[in-house]
C-alpha positions as CSV (number, residue, x, y, z in Angstrom):
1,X,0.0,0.0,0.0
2,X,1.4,3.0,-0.4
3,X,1.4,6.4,2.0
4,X,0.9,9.6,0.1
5,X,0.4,12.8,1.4
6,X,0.3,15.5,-1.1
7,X,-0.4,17.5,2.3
8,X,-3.0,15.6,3.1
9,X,-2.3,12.0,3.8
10,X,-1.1,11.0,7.2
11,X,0.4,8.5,8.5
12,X,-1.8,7.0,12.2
13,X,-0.6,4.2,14.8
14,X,-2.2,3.6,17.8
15,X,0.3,3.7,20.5
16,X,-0.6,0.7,23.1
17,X,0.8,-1.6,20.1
18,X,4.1,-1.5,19.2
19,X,4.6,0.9,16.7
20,X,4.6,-0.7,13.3
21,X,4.4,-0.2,9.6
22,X,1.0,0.0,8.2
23,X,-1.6,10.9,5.2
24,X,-22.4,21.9,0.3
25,X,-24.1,22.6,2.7
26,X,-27.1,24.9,4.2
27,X,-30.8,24.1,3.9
28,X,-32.0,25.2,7.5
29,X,-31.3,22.3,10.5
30,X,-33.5,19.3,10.7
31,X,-34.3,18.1,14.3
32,X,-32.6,20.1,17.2
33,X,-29.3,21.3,17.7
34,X,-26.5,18.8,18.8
35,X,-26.2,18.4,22.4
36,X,-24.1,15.5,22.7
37,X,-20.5,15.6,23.7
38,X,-18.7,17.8,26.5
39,X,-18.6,22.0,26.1
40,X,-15.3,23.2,25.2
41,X,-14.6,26.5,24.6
42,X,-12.1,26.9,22.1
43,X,-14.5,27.5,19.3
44,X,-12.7,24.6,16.9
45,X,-14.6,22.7,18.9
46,X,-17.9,24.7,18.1
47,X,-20.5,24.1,15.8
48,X,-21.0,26.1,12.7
49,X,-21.9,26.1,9.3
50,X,-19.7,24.7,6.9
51,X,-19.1,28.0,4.6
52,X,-16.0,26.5,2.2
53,X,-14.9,23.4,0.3
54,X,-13.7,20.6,2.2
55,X,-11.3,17.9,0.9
56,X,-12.4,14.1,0.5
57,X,-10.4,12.0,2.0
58,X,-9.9,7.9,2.2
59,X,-9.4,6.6,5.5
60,X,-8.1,3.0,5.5
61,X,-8.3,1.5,9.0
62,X,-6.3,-2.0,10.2
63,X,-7.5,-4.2,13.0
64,X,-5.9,-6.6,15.2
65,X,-5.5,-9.9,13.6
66,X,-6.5,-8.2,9.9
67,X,-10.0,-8.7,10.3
68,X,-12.6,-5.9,10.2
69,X,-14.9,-6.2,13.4
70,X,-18.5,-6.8,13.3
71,X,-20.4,-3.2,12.6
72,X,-16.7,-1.5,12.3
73,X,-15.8,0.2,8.6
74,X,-12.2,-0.7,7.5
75,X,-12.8,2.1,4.4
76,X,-14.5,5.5,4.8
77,X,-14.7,9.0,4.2
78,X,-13.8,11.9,6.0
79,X,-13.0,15.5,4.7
80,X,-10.5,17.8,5.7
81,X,-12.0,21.2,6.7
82,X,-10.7,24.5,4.8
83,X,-8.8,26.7,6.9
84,X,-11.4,29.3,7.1
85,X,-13.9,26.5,8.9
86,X,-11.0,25.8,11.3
87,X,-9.9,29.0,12.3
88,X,-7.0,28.8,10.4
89,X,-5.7,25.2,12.3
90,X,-4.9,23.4,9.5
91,X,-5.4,19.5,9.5
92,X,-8.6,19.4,11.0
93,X,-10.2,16.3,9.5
94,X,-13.7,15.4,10.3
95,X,-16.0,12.4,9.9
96,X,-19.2,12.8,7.3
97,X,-22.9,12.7,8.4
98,X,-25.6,12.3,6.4
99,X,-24.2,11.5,3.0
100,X,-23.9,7.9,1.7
101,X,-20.5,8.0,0.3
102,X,-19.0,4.1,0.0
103,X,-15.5,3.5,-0.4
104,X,-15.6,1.4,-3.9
105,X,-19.1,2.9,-5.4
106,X,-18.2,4.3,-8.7
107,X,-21.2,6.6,-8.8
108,X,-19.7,9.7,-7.9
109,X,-15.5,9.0,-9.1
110,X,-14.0,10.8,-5.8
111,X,-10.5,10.9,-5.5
112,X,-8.9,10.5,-2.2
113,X,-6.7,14.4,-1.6
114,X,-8.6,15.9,-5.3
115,X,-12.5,15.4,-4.8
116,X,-13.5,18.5,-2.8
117,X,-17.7,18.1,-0.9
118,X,-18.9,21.9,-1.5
119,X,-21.0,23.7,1.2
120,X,-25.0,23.6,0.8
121,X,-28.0,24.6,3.1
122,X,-28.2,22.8,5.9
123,X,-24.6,21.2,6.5
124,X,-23.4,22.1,9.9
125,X,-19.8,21.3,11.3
126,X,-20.5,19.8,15.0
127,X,-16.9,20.4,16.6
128,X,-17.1,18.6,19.9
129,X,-18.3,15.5,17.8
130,X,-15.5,16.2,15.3
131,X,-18.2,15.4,12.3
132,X,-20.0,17.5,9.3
133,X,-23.5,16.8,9.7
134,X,-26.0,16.4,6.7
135,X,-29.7,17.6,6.4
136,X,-31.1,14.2,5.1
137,X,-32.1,13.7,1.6
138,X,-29.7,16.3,0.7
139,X,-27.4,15.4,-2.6
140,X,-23.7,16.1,-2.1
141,X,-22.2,18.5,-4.4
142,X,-18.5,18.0,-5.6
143,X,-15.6,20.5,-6.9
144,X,-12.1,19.1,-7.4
145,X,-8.7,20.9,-6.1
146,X,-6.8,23.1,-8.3
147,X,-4.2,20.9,-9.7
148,X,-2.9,22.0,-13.1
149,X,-3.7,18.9,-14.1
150,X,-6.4,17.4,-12.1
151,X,-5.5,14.1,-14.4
152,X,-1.7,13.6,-13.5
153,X,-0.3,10.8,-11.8
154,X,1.3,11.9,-8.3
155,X,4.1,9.7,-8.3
156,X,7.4,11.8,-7.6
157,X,4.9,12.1,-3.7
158,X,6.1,8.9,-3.3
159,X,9.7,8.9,-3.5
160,X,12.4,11.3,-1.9
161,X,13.1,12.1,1.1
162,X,10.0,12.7,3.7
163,X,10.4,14.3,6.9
164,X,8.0,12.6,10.0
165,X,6.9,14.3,12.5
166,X,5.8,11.3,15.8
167,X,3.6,13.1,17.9
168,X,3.1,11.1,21.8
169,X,0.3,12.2,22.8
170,X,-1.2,12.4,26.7
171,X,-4.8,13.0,27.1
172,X,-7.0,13.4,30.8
173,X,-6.8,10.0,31.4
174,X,-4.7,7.8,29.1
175,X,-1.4,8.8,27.3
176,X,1.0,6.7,25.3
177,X,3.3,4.2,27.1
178,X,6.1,4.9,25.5
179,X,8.9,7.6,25.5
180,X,10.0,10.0,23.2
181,X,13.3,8.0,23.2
182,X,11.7,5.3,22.2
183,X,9.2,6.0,19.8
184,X,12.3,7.8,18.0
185,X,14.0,4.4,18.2
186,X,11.1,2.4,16.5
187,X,10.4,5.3,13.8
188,X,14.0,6.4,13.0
189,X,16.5,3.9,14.6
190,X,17.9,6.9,16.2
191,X,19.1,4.9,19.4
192,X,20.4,1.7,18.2
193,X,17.4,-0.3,16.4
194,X,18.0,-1.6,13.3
195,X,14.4,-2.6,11.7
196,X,12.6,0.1,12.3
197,X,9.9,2.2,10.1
198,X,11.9,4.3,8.7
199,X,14.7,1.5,7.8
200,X,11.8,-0.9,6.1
201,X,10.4,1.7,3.8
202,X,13.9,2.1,2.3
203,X,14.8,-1.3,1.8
204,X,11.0,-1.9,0.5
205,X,10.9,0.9,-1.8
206,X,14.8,-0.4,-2.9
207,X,16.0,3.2,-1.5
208,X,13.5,5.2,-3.2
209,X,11.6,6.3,-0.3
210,X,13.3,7.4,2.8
211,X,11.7,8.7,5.8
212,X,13.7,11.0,8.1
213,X,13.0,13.2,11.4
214,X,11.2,16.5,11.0
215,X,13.4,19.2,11.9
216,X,14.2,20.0,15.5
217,X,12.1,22.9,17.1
218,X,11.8,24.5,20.7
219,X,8.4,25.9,22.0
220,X,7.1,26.9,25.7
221,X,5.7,23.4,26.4
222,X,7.5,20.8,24.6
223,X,10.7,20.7,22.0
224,X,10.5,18.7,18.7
225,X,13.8,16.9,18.9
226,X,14.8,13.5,17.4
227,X,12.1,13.8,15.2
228,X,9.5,13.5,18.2
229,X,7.0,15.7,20.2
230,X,4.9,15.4,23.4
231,X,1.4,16.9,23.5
232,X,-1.2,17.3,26.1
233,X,-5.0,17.8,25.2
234,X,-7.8,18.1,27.8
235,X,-9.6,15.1,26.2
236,X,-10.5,12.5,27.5
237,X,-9.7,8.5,25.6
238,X,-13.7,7.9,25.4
239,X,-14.0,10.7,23.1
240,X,-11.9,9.5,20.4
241,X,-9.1,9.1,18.0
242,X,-11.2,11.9,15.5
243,X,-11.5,14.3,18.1
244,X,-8.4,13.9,20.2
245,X,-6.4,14.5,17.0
246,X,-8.1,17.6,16.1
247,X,-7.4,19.0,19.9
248,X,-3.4,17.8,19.1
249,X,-3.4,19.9,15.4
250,X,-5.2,23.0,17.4
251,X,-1.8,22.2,20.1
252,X,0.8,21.7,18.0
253,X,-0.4,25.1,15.7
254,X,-0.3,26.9,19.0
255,X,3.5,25.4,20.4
256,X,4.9,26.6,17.1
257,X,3.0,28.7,14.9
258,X,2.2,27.1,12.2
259,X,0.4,24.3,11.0
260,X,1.1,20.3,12.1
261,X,1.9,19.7,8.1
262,X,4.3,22.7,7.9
263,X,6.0,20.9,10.7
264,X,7.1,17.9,8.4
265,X,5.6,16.1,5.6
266,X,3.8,13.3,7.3
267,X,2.9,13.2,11.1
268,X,2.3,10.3,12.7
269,X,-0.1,10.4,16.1
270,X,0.6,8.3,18.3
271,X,-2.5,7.3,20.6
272,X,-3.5,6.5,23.9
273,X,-4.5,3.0,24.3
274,X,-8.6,2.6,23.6
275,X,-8.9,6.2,22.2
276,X,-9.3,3.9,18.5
277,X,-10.9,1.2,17.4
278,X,-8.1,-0.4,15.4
279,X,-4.4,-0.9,15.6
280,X,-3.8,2.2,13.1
281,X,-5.5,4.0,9.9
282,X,-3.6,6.0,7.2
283,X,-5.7,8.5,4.9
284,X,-4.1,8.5,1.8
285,X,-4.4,8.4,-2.1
């Protein structure tokens, strides 16, 4: 399978593994407003109305033992909000309500990082759930990104040199087990560990693609160094892996000014155990 990002596609592994290889909308609401989940006042985590494009994105999802639980998706879609429906975090990626969007239904041809879902009456972004919320029996309406040339082949994204950013992530009651040391072990060899992730996708892709650290950085709560960073979000594990990640992107925006994906080309989230389902999920193309 392979990882793309084209700034989109990300790279996920849940943490209480051992970290392994596996990136249009307003009609008026139906119903009453959304009540579920707790308050949180930092207003990513607000509802609104979706007011720009959003890009469609395939999430791919592995579980333990490589089969896909009873009720569970191993395929979806999610979209990644425009920076003006994030308040300017970027890499806010939300889960889709409403729509009937399969993974393998040729109806609609979407292309995982190209296919853009354009606002419409109706469509609300419910933060705290970390979803975009359909009116029902509305039709989804589809743009595409503005590639020169929508039609072209992204291969050089998958070769070079891509910098990782490994983000250990604590939450109100669960972090991940292991250190920064050793998740940069595991990742990048750094500390002695020959077959790691970074070492297997070089020998797979026969030197082609090679993964190394994001650069190092120094902010008021946490450095990046040795390609790894800690963050602490005031989430809880039962919330989930969707909106726990969206709390870390809000973080890591505010430690260092910038976007998670201006930090390095792929980040890699490393959960607390339970927050997820699976053992990991990529998005990617």
């Amino acid at each position: 399978m392979k990882h793309t990002r084209s700034s989109l596609a990300v790279l996920f592994y849940s943490c209480f593994i051992q970290v392994a290889p596996q990136q249009n909308l307003r009609r008026g609401l139906v119903g009453p407003p959304d009540t579920k989940g707790p308050p949180d006042t930092n207003p990513v985590f607000g509802d609104r109305a979706q007011t720009k494009d959003c890009t469609l994105v395939q999430k791919h999802t592995q579980y333990e033992g490589g089969t896909t639980p009873p009720g569970a998706n191993d395929c979806e879609w999610e979209c990644q909000l425009a920076s003006d429906d994030s308040y300017g975090v970027g890499g806010i990626t939300v889960g889709i309500e409403g729509l009937d969007l399969p993974c393998k239904d040729p109806k609609y041809n979407i292309k995982s990082g190209e296919t853009t879902l354009k606002p419409k009456t109706g469509s609300m972004i419910i933060g705290k759930r970390n979803k975009l919320k359909f009116p029902r029996g509305v039709d989804p309406e589809f743009g595409q990104r503005g590639f020169l040339n929508p039609d072209r082949r992204h291969l050089a994204q998958v070769e070079g040199v891509k910098t990782v950013l490994v983000v250990k992530i604590v939450a109100n009651d669960g972090s991940c087990t292991y250190s920064k040391s050793e998740l940069s072990d595991k990742v990048f060899g750094s500390f002695g560990d020959a077959v790691n992730l970074a070492s297997q996708y070089t020998a797979c892709s026969h030197g082609k693609l090679n993964f190394t650290k994001a650069a190092d950085r120094s902010s008021t709560q946490d450095n990046i160094a040795d390609g790894v960073v800690t963050v602490t979000v005031a989430k809880s594990v039962s919330e989930g892996d969707g909106l726990i990640r969206s709390a870390v992107n809000t973080e890591l925006a505010a430690m260092f000014g910038v976007s998670a994906f201006d930090l390095a080309d792929h980040v890699m989230y490393c959960m607390p155990d339970a927050a997820m389902s699976g053992i990991a999920y990529a998005y990617i193309k």
